[in-house]
N, C-alpha and C positions, 0 to 999 in steps of 0.2 A: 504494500500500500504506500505510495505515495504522499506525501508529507506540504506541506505550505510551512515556510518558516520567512518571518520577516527577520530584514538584518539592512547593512549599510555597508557601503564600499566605498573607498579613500580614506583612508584615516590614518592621523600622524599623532607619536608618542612622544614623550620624554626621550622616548632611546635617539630621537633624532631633531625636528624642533616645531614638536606640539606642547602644547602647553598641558597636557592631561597623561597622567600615568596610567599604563591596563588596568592599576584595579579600577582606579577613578572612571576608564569607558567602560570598565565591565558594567557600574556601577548606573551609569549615564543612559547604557545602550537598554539593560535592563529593564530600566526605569521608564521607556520605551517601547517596550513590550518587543525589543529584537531578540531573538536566538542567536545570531552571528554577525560579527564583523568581518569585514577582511582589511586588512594593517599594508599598508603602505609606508611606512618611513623612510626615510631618504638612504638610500645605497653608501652614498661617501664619506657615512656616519660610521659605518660598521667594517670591524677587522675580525678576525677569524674568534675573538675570543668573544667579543661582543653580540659577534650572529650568537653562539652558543646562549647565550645568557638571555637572548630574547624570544627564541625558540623556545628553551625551557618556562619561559617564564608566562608566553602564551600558552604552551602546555598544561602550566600548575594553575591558571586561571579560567581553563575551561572545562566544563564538566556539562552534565546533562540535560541543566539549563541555560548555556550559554558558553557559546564555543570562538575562541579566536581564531582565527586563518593569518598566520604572516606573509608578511610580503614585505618588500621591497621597491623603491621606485630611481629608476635609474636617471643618470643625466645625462644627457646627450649632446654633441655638438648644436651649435646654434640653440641653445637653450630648450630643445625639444627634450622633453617627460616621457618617460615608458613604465606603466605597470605593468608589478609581476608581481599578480596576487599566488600565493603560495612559494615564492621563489623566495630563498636566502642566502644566496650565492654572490657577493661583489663579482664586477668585472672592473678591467681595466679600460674596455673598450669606449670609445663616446659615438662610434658606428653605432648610428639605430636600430641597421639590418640585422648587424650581430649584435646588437643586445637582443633583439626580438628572437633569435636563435638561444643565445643565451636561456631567457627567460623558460623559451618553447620544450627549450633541453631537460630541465627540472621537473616535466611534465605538469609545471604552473603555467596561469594564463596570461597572456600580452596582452595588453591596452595601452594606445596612444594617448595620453593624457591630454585632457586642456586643448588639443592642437589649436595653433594662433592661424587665424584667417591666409596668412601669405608662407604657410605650408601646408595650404593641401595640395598644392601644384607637385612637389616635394615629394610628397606621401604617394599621391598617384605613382610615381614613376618608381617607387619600391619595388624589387623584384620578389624581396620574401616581406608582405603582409602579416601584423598583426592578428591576434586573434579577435581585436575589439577596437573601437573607438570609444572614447568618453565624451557622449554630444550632449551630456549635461552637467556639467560640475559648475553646483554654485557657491563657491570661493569665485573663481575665473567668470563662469556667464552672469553668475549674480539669481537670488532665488527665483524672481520673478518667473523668466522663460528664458530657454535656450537661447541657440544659434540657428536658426534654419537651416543654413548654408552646412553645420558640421553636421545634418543630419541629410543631407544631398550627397559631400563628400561620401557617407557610407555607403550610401545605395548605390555611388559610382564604383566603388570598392567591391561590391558584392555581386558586383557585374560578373569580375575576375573570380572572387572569392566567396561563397554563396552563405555559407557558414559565420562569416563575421558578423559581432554582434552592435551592438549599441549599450552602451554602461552608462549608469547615472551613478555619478560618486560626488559626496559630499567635499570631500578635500579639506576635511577638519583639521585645525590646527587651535584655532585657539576657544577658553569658554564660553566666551560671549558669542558663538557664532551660528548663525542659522543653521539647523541641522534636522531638518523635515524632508530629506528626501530619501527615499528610503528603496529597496529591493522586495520585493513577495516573491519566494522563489519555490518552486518544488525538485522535491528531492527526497529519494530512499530512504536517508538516515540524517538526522542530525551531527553529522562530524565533517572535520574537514574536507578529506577526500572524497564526500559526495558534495557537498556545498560547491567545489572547484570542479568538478565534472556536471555539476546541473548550471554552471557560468558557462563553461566551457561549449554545452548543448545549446544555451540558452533557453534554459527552462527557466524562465523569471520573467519579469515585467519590475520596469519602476514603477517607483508614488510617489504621489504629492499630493495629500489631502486626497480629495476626488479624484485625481486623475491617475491616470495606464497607463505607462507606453511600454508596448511591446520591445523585446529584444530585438527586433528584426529593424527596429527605426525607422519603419512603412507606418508614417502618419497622414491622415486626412490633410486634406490642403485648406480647408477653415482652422486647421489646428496651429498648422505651418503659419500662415497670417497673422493671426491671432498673437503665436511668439514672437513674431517680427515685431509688430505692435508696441507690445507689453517689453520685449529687449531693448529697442530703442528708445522707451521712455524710459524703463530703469538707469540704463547707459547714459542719459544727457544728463540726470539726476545724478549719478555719480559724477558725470566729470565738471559738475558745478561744485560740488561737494571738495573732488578733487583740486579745483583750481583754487579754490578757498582756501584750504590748507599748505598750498604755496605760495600763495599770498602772506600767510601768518608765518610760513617759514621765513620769507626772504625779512621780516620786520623784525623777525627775532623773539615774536609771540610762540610758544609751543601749545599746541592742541597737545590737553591732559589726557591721560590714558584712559579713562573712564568714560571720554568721549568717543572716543577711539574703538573701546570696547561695546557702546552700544551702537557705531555705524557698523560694525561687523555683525550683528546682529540684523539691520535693516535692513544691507544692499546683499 
């Protein structure tokens, strides 16, 4: 029988530079009503002794109701992001292609993170493809709505590659931060290696509140609209937001962290 467990994808610890230690997301995600996360921390955080200690450490804080997946998120030249949910291996490599090998080698999954508008051109012309794109992360797209466009680049992807999916990860880093979007996934068993094999199939759907989106990132074209919409108003709002606080920069006013901490929470 088949299982439904909610949980959340992108998330960063202490072990590398989030502001929340496992027990405190065990605590968080819990509290959420999730069954699983999957852990992303930055790659060029971590040396041989360090993987060990965070492996274990997702290990001793998952149990029956509440299971950790580690990963790793690599960096790449020109600043391009790759997850590898279940991967804990560093490279040295900042080739995408062979991180995405990399990653694929561990029999964890690859996701292009965040990609910025002016590499999907880039990403097309990859000869070895991801297992995923991430066409919603609100850290980068902001909670309101997606990107259209990074949900286009997939289905041009999928043209090639039929099997890719569409991820929605949070990109948690700090407390005060929007954290409502979430995974409904099915799967056999509650433990890592089915959680990573029902991403892998894409047996899941994001959320948000009321809404689905399918793994497959085949959206209605009112829905598509609609993100355009609602992104491009979020987006001028932040970059008024944004422009503000360099204005207070350049005077030598410092915006207090506490304000700081509730625009991460809004945008």
């Amino acid at each position: 029988m088949k299982l439904m467990l909610k949980g959340a994808l992108h998330l960063h610890s202490t072990y590398s530079d989030g502001e929340f230690t496992l027990a405190e997301l065990r605590r968080v995600f819990l509290s959420e009503e999730c069954r699983f996360v999957c852990m992303s921390d930055h790659a060029e955080y971590f040396d041989e002794v360090k993987v060990k200690a965070y492996r274990d450490e997702c290990h001793s804080l998952s149990d029956e109701d509440f299971f950790f997946v580690p990963g790793l998120e690599y960096r790449c030249e020109r600043e391009m992001h790759i997850l590898g949910y279940g991967a804990t291996a560093p490279t040295d490599s900042g080739d995408p292609q062979t991180v995405i090998a990399h990653i694929d080698s561990q029999s964890a999954v690859s996701v292009i993170a965040h990609p910025k508008d002016e590499f999907f051109e880039w990403i097309e012309a990859f000869e070895k493809l991801p297992q995923g794109i991430e066409t919603w992360n609100t850290k980068y797209d902001g909670r309101y709505a997606p990107r259209p466009g990074t949900f286009a680049l997939l289905q041009r992807l999928r043209n090639r590659q039929p099997h890719m999916h569409a991820f929605y990860g949070q990109d948690l880093h700090w407390r005060k931060q929007f954290r409502g979007l979430f995974v409904q996934l099915e799967c056999a068993a509650p433990e890592p290696f089915q959680i990573l094999r029902a991403l892998a199939d894409g047996n899941y759907a994001g959320q948000k509140g009321e809404l689905s989106l399918p793994s497959s990132g085949v959206l209605p074209r009112n829905l598509l609209d609609d993100f355009e919409a609602s992104h491009r108003k979020s987006q001028g709002r932040w970059r008024f937001v944004k422009k503000g606080k360099e204005t207070l920069d350049r005077i030598g006013i410092k915006v207090p962290d506490s304000l700081k901490a509730q625009l991460r929470r809004i945008f």
